[in-house]
Every structure is written in C-alpha cells, then in structure tokens.
PyMOL Python script that loads the backbone (N, CA, C, O; Angstrom):
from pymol import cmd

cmd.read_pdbstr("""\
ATOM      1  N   UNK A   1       0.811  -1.200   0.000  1.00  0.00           N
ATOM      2  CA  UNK A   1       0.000   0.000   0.000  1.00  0.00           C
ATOM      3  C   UNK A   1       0.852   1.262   0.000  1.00  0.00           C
ATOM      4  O   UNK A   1       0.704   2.079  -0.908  1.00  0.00           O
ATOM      5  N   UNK A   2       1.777   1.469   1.016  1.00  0.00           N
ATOM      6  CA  UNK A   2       2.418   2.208   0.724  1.00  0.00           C
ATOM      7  C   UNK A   2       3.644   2.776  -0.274  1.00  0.00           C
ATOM      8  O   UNK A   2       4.053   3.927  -0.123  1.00  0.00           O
ATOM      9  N   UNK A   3       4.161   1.959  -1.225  1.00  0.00           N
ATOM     10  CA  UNK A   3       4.850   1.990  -2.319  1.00  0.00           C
ATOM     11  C   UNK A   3       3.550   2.953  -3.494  1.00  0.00           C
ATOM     12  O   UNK A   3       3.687   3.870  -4.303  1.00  0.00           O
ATOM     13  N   UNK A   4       2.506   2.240  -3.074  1.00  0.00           N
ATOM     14  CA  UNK A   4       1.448   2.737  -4.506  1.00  0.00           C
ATOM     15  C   UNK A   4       1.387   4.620  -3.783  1.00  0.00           C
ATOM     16  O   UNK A   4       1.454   5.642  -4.466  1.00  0.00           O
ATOM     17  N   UNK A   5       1.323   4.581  -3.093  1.00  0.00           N
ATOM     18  CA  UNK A   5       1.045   5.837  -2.359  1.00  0.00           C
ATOM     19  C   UNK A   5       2.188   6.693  -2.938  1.00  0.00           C
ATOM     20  O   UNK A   5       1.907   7.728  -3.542  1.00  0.00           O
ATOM     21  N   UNK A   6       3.589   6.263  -2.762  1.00  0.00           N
ATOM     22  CA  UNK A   6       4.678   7.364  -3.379  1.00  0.00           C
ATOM     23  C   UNK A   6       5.023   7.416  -5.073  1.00  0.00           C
ATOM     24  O   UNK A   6       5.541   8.238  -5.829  1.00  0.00           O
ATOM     25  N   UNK A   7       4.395   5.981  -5.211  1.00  0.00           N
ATOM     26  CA  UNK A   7       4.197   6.225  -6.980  1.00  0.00           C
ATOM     27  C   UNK A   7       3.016   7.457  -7.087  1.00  0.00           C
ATOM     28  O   UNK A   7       3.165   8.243  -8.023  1.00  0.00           O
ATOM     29  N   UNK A   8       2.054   7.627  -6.335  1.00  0.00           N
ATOM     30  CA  UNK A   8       1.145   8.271  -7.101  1.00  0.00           C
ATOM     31  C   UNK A   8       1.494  10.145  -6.363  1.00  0.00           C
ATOM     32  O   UNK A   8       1.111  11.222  -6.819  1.00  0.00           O
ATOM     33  N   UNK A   9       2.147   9.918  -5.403  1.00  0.00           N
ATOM     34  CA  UNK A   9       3.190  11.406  -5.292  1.00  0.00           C
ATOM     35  C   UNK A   9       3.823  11.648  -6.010  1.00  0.00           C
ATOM     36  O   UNK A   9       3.848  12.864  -6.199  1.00  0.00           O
ATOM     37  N   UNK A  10       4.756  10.835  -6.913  1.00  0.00           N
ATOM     38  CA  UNK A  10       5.875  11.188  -7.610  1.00  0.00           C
ATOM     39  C   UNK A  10       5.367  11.514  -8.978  1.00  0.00           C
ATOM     40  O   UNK A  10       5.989  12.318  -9.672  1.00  0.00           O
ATOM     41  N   UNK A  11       4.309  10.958  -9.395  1.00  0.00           N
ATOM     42  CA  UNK A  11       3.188  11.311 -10.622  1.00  0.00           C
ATOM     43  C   UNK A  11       2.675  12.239 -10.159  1.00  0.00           C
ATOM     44  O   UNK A  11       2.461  13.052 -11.059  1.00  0.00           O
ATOM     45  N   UNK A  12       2.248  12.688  -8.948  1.00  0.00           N
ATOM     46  CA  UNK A  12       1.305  13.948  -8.892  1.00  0.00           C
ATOM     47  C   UNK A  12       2.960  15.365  -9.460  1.00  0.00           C
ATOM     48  O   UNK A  12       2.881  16.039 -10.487  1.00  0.00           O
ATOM     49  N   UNK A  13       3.762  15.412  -8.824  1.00  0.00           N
ATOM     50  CA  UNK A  13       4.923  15.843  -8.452  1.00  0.00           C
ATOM     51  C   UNK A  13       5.700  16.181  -9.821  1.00  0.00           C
ATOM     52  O   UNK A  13       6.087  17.319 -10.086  1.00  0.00           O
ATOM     53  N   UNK A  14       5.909  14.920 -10.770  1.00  0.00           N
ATOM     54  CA  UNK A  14       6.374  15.120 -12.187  1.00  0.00           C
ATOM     55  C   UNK A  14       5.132  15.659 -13.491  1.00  0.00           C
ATOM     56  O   UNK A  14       5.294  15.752 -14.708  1.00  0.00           O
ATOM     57  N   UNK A  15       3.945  15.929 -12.671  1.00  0.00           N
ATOM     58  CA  UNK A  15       3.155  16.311 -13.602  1.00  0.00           C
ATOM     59  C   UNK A  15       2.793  17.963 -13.777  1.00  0.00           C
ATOM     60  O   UNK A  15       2.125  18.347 -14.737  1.00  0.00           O
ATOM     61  N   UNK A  16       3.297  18.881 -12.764  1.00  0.00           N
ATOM     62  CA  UNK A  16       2.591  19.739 -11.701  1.00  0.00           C
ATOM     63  C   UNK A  16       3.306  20.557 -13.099  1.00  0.00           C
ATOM     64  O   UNK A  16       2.395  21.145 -13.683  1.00  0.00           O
ATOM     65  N   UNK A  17       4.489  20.745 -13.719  1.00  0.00           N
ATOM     66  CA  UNK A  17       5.075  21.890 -14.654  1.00  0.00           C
ATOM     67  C   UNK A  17       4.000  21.648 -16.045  1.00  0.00           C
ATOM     68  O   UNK A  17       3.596  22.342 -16.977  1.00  0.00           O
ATOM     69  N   UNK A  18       3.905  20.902 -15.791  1.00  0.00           N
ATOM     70  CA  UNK A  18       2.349  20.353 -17.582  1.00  0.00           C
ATOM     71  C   UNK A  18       1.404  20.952 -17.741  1.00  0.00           C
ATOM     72  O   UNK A  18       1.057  21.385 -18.840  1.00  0.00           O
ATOM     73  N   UNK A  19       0.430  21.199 -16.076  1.00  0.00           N
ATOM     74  CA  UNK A  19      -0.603  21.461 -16.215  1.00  0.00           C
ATOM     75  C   UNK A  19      -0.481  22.776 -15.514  1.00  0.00           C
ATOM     76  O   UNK A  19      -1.557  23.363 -15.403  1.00  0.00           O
ATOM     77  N   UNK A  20       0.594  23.404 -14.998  1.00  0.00           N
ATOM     78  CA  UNK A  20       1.059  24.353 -14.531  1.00  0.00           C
ATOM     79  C   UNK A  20       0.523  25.875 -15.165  1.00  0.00           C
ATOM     80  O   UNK A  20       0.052  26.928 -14.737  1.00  0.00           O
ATOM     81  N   UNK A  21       0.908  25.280 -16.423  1.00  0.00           N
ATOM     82  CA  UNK A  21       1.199  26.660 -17.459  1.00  0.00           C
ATOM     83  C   UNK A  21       2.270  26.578 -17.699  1.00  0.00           C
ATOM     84  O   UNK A  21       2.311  26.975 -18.864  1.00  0.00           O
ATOM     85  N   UNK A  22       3.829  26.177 -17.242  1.00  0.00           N
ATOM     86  CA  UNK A  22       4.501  26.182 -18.179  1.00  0.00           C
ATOM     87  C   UNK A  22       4.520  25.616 -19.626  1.00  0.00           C
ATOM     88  O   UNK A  22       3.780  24.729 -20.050  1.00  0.00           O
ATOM     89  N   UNK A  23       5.248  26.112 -20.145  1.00  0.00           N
ATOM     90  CA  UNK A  23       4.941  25.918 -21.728  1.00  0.00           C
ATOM     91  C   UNK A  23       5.898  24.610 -22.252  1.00  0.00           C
ATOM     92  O   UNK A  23       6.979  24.626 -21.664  1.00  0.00           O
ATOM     93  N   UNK A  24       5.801  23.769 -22.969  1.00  0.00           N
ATOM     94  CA  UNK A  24       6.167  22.459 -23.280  1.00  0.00           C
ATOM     95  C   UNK A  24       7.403  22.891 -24.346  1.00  0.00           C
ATOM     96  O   UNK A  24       8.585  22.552 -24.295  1.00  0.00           O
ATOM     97  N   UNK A  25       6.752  23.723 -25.291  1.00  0.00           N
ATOM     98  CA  UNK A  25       7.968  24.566 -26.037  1.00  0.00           C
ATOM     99  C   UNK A  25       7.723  25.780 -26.808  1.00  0.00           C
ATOM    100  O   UNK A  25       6.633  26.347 -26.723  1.00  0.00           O
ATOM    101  N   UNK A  26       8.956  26.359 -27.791  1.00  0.00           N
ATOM    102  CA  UNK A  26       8.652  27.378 -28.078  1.00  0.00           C
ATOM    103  C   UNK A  26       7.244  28.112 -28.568  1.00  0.00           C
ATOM    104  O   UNK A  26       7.054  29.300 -28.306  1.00  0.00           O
ATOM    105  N   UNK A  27       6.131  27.204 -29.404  1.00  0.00           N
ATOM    106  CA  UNK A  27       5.720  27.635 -30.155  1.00  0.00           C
ATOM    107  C   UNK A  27       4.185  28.373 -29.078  1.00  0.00           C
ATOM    108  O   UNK A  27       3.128  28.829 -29.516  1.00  0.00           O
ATOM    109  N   UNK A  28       4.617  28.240 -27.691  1.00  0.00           N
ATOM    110  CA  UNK A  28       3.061  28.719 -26.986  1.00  0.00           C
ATOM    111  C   UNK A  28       3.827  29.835 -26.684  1.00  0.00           C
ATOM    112  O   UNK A  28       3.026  30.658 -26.240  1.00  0.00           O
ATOM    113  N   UNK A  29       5.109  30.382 -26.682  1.00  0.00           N
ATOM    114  CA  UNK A  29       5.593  31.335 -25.802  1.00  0.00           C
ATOM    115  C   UNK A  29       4.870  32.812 -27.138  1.00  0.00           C
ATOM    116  O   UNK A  29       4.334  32.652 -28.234  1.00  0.00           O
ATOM    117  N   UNK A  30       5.192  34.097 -26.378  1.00  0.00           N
ATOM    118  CA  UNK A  30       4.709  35.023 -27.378  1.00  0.00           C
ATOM    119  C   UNK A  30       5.878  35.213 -28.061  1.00  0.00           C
ATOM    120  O   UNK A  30       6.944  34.629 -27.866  1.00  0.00           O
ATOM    121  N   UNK A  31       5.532  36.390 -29.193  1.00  0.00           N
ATOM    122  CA  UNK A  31       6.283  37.336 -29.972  1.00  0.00           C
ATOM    123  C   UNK A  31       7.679  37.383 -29.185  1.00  0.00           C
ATOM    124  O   UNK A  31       7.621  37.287 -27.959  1.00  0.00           O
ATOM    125  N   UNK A  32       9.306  37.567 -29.988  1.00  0.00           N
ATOM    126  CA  UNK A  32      10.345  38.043 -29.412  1.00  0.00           C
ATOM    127  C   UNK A  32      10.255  39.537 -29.802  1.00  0.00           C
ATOM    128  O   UNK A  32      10.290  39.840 -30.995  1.00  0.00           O
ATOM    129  N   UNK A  33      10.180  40.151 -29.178  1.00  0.00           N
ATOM    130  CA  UNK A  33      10.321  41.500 -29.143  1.00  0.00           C
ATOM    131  C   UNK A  33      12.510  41.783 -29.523  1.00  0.00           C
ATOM    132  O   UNK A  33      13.311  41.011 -28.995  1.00  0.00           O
ATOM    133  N   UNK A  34      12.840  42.583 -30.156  1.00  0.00           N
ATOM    134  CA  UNK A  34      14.090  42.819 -29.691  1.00  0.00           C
ATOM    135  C   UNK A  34      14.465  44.054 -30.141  1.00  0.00           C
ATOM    136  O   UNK A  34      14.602  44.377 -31.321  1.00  0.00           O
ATOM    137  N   UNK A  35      14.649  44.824 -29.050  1.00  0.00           N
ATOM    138  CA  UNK A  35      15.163  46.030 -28.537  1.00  0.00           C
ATOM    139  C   UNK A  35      16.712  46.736 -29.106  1.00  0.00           C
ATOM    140  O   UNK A  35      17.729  46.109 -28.808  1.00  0.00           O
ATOM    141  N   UNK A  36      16.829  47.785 -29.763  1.00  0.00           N
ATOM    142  CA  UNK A  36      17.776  48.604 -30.220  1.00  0.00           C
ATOM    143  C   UNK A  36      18.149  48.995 -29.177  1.00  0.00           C
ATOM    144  O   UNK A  36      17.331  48.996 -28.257  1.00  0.00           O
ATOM    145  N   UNK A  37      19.578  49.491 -28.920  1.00  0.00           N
ATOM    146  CA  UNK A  37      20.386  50.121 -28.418  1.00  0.00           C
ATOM    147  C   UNK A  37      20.280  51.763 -28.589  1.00  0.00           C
ATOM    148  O   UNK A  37      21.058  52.497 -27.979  1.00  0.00           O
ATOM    149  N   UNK A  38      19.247  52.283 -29.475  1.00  0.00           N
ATOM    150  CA  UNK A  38      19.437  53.592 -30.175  1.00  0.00           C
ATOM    151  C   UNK A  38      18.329  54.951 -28.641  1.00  0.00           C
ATOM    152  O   UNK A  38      17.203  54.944 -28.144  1.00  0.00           O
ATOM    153  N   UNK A  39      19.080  55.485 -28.568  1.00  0.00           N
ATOM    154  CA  UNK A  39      18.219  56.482 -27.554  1.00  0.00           C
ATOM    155  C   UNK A  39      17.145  57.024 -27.981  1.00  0.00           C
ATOM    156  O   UNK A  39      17.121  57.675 -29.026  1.00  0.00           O
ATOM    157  N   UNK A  40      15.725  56.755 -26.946  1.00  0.00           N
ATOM    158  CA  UNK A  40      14.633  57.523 -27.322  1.00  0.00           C
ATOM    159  C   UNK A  40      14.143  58.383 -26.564  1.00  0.00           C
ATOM    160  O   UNK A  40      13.710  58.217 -25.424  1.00  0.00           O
ATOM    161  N   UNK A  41      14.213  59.609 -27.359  1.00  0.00           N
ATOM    162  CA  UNK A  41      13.992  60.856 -26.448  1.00  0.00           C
ATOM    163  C   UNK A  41      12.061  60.697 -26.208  1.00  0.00           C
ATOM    164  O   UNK A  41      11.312  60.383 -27.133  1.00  0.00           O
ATOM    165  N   UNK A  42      11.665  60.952 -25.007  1.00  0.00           N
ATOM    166  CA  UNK A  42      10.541  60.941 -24.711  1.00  0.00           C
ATOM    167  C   UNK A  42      10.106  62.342 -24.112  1.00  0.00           C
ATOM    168  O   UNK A  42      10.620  62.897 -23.141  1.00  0.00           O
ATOM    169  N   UNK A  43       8.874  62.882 -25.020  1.00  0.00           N
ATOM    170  CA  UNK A  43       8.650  64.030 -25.157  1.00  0.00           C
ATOM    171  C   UNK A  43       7.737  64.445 -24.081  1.00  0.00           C
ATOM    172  O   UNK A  43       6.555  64.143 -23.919  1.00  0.00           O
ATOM    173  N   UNK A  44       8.812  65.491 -23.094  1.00  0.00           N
ATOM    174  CA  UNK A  44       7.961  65.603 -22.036  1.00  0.00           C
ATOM    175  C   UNK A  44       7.243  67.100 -21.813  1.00  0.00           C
ATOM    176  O   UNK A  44       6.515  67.500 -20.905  1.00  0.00           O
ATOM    177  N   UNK A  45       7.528  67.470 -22.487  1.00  0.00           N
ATOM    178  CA  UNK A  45       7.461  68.975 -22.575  1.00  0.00           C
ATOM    179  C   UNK A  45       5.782  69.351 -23.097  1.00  0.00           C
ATOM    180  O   UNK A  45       5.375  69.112 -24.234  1.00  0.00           O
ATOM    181  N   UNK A  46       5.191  69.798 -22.316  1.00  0.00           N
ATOM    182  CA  UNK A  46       3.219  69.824 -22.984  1.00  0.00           C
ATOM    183  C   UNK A  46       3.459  71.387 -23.299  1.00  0.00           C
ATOM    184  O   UNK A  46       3.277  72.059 -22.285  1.00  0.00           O
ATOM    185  N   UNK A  47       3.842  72.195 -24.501  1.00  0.00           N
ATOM    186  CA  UNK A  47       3.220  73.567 -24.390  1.00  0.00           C
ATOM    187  C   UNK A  47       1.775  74.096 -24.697  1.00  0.00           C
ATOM    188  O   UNK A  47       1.445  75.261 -24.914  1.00  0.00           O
ATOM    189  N   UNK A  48       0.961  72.929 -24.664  1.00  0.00           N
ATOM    190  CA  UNK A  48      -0.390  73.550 -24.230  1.00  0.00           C
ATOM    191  C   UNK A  48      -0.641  74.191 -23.068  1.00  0.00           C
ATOM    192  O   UNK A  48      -1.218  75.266 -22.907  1.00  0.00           O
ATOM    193  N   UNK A  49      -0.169  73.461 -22.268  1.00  0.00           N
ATOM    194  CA  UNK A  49      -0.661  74.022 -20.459  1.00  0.00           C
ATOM    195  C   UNK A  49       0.392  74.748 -20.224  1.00  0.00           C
ATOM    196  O   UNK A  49       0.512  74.832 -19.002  1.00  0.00           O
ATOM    197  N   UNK A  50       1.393  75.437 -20.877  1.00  0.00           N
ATOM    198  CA  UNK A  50       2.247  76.302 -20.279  1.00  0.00           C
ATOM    199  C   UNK A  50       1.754  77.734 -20.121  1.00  0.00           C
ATOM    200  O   UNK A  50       1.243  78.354 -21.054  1.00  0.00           O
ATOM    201  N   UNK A  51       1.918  78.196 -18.984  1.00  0.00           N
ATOM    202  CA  UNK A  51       1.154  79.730 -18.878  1.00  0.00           C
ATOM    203  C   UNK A  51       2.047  80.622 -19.432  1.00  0.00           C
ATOM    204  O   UNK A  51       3.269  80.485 -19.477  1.00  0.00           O
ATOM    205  N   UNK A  52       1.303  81.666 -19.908  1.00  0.00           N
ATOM    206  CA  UNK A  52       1.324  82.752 -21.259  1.00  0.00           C
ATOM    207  C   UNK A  52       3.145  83.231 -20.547  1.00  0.00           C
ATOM    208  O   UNK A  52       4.198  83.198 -21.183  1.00  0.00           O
ATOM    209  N   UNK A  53       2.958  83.608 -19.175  1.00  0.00           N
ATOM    210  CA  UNK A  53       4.482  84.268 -18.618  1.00  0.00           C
ATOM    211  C   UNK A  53       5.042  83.886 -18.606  1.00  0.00           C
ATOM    212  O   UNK A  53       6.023  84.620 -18.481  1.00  0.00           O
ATOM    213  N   UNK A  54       5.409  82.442 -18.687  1.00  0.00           N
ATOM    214  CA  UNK A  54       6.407  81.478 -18.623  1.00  0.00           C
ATOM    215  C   UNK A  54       7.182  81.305 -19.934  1.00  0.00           C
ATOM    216  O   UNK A  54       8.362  80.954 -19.947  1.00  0.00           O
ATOM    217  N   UNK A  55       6.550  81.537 -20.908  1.00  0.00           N
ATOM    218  CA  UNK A  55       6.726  81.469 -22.625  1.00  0.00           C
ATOM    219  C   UNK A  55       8.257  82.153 -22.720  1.00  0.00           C
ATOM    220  O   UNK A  55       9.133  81.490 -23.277  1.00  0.00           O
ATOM    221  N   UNK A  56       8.512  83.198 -22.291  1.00  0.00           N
ATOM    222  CA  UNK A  56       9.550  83.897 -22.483  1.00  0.00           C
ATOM    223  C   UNK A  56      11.430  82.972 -22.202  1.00  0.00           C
ATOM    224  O   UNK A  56      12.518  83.100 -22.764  1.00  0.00           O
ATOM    225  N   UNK A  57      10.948  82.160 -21.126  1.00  0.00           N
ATOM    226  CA  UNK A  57      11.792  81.126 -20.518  1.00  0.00           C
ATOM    227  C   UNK A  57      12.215  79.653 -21.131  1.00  0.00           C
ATOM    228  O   UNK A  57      13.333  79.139 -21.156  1.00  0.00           O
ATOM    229  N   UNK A  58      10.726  79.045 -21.709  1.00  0.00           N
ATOM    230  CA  UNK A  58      10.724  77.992 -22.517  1.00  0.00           C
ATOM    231  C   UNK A  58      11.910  77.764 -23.803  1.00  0.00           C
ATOM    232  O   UNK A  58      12.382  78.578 -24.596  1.00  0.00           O
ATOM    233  N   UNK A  59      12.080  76.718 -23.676  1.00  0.00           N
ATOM    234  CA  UNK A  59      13.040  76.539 -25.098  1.00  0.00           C
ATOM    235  C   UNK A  59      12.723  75.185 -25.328  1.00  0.00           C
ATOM    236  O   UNK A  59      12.683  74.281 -24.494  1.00  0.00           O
ATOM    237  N   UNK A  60      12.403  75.110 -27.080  1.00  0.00           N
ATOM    238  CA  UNK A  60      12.028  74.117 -27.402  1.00  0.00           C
ATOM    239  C   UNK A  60      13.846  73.300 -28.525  1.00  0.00           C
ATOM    240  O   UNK A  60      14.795  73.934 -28.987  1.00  0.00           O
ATOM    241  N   UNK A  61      13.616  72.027 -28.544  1.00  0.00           N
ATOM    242  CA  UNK A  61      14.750  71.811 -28.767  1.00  0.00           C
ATOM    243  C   UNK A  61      14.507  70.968 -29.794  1.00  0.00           C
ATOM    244  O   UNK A  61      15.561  70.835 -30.416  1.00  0.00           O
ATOM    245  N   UNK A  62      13.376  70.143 -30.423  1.00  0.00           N
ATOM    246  CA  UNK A  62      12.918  69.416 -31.889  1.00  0.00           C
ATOM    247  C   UNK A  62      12.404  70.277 -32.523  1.00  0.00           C
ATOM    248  O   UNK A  62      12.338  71.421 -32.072  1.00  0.00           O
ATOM    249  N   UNK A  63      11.979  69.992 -33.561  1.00  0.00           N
ATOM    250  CA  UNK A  63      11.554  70.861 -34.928  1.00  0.00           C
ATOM    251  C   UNK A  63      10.020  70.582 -33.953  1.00  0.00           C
ATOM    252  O   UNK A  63       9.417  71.378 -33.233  1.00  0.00           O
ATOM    253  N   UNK A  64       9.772  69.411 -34.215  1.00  0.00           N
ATOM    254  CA  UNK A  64       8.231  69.518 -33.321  1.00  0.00           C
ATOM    255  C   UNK A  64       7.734  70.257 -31.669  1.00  0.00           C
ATOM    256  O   UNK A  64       6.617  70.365 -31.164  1.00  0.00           O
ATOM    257  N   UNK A  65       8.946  70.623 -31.221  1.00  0.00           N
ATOM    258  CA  UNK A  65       8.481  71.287 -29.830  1.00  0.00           C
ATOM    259  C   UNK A  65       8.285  72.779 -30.168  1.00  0.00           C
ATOM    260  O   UNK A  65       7.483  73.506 -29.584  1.00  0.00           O
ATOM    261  N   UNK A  66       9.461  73.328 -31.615  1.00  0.00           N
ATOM    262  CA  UNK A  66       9.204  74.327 -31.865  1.00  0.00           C
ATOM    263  C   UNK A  66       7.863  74.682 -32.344  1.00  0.00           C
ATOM    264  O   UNK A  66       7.181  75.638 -31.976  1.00  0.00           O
ATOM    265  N   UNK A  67       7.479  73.484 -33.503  1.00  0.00           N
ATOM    266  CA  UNK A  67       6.254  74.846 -33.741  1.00  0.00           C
ATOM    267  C   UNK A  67       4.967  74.306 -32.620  1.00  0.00           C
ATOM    268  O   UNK A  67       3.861  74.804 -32.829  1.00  0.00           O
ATOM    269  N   UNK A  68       5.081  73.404 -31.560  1.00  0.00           N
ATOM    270  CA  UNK A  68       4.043  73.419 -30.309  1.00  0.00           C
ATOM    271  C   UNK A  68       4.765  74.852 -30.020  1.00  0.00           C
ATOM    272  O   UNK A  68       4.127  75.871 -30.286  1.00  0.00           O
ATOM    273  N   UNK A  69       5.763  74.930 -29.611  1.00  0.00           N
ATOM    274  CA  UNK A  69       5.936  76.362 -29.129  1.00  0.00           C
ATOM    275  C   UNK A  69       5.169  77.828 -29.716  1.00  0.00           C
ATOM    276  O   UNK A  69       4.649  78.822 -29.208  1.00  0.00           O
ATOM    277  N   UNK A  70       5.363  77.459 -30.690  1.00  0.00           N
ATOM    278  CA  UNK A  70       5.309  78.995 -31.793  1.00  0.00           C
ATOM    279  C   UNK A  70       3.306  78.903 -31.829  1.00  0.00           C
ATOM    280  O   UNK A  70       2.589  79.897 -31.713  1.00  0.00           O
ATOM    281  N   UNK A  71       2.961  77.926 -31.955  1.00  0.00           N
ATOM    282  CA  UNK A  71       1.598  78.050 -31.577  1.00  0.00           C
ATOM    283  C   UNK A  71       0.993  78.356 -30.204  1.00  0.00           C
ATOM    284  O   UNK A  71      -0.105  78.898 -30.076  1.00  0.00           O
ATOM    285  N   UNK A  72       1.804  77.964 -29.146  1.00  0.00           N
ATOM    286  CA  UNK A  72       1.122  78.480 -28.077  1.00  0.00           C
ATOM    287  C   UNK A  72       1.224  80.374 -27.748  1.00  0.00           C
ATOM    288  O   UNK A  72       0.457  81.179 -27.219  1.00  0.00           O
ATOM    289  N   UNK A  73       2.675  80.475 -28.422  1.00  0.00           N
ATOM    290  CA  UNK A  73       2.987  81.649 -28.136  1.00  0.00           C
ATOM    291  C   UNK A  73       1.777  82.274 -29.334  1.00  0.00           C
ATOM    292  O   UNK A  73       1.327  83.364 -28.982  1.00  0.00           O
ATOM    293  N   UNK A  74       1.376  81.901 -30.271  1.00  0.00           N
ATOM    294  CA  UNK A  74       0.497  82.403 -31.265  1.00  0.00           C
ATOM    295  C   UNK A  74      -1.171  82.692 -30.329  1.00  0.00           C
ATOM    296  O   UNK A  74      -1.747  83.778 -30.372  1.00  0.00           O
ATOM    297  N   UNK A  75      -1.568  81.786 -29.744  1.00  0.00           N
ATOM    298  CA  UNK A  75      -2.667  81.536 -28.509  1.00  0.00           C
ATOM    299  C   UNK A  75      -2.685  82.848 -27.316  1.00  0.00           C
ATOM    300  O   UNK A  75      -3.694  83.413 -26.894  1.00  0.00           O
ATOM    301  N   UNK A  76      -1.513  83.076 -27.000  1.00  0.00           N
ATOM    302  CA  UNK A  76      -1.288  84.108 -25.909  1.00  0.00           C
ATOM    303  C   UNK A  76      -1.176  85.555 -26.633  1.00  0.00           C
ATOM    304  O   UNK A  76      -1.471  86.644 -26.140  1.00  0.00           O
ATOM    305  N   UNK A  77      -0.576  85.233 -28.176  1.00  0.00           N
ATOM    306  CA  UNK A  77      -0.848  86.556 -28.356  1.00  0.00           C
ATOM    307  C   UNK A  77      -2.048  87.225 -28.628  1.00  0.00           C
ATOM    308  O   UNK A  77      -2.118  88.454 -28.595  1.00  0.00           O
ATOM    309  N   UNK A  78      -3.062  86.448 -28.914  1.00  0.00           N
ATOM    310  CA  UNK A  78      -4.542  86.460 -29.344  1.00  0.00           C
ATOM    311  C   UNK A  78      -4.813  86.827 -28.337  1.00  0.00           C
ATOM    312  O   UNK A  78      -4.960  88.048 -28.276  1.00  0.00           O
ATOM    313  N   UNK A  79      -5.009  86.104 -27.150  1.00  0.00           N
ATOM    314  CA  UNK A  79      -5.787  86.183 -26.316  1.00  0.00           C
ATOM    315  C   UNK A  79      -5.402  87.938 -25.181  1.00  0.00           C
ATOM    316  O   UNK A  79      -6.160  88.497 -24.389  1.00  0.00           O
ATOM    317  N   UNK A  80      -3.871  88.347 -25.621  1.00  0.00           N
ATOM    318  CA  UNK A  80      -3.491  89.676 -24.805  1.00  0.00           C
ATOM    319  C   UNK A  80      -4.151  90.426 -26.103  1.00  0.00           C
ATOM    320  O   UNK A  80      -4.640  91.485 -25.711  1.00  0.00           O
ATOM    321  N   UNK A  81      -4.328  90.258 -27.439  1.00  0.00           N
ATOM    322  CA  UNK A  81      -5.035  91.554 -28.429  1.00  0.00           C
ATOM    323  C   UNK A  81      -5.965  91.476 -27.932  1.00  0.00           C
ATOM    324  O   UNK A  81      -6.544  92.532 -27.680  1.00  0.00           O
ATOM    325  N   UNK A  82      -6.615  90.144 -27.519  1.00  0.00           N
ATOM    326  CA  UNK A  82      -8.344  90.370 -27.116  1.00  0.00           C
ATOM    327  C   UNK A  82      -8.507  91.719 -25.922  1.00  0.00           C
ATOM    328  O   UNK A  82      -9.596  92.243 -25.687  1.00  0.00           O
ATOM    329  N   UNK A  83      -7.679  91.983 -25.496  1.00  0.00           N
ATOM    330  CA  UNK A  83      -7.565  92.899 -24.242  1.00  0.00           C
ATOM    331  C   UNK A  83      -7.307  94.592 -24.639  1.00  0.00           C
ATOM    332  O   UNK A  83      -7.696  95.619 -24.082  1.00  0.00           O
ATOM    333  N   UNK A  84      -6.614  94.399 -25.648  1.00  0.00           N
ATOM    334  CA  UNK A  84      -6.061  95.720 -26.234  1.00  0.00           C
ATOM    335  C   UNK A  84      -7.155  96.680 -26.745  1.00  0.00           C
ATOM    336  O   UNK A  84      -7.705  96.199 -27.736  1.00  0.00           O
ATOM    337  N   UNK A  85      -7.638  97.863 -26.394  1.00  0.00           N
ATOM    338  CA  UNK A  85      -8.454  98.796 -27.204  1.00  0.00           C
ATOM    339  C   UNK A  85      -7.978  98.643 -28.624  1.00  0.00           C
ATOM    340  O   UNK A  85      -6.845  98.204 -28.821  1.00  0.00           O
ATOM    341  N   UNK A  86      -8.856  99.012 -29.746  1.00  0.00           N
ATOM    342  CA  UNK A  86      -8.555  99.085 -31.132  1.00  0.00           C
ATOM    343  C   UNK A  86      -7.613 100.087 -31.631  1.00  0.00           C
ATOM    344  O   UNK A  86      -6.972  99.993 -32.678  1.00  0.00           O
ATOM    345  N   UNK A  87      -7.568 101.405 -30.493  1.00  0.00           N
ATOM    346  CA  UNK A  87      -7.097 102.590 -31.334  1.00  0.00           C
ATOM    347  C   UNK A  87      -5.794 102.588 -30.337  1.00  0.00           C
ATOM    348  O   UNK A  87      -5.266 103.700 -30.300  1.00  0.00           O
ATOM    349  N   UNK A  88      -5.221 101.706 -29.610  1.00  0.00           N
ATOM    350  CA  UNK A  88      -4.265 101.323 -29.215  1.00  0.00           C
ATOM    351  C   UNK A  88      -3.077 100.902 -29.765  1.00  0.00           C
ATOM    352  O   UNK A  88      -3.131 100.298 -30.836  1.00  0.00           O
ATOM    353  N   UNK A  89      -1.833 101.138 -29.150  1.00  0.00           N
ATOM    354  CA  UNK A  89      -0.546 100.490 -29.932  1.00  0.00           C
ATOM    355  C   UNK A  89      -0.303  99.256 -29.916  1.00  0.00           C
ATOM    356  O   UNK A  89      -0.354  98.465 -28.975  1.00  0.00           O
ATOM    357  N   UNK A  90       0.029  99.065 -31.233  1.00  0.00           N
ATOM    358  CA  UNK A  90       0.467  97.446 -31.412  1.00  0.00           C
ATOM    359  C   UNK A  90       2.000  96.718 -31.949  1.00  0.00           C
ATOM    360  O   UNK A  90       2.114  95.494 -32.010  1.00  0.00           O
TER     361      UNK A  90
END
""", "prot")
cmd.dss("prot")
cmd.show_as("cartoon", "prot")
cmd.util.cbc("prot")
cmd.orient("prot")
C-alpha cells in the first residue's frame, strides 16, 4: 500500500510543470520582441498648459516642440489683443 502511495506522489509531483502553465515549447511562448540600443527621447514637454508668462523662458529643442511652441505663443498673443483697445498700440 504504501509503495502505490509514493508512486502516485511522484506522478502527482512530475506532472505539476504540464498542467502548470509552463509551456512544453517554443511555439506557446509570445512574440520576441528585440530592442535597439538607439536612444529615445521621450517628449515631455506639454506647451499647451504652459502659462502665457512662462513662454519667455521655454526653449524648445525638436523641430516639433518648436512649432508646439510657436503656436502656443500664437494663442497668448490672441488672447493679450483680445484685451487691447482698437485705437491702441500694437
């Protein structure tokens, strides 16, 4: 009785990686992804939410931060003409 008992441990025991989830072989594993060495600048800079006073300080450093730049500064200037009398200097 007891021999059948450690056969059916050693079957419970050699079975446990099968039904586990580990994978039997390559073809269940996913996609290889593989990764460049090349630096990626990640664009942290939002000049939407930058306030109008701060603009003067900002420096944009891609072709794309510039013209986010040049448009926000385009936004602030609108919005200080909205303020300006007509027969005022500009």
């Amino acid at each position: 009785m007891i021999p059948l008992f450690y056969l059916r441990c050693l079957l419970v025991i050699f079975s446990l990686p099968s039904w586990a989830g580990a994978p039997s072989d390559g073809a269940e594993q996913g996609p290889v992804r593989k990764w460049t060495p090349q630096i990626r600048v990640i664009d942290s800079e939002d000049y939407s939410r930058l306030p109008c006073d701060q603009l003067a300080t900002a420096s944009a450093e891609t072709p794309q931060q510039q013209r986010q730049l040049h448009k926000r500064k385009q936004q602030c200037l609108q919005q200080y003409r909205a303020f300006t009398p007509n027969n005022g200097v500009r």
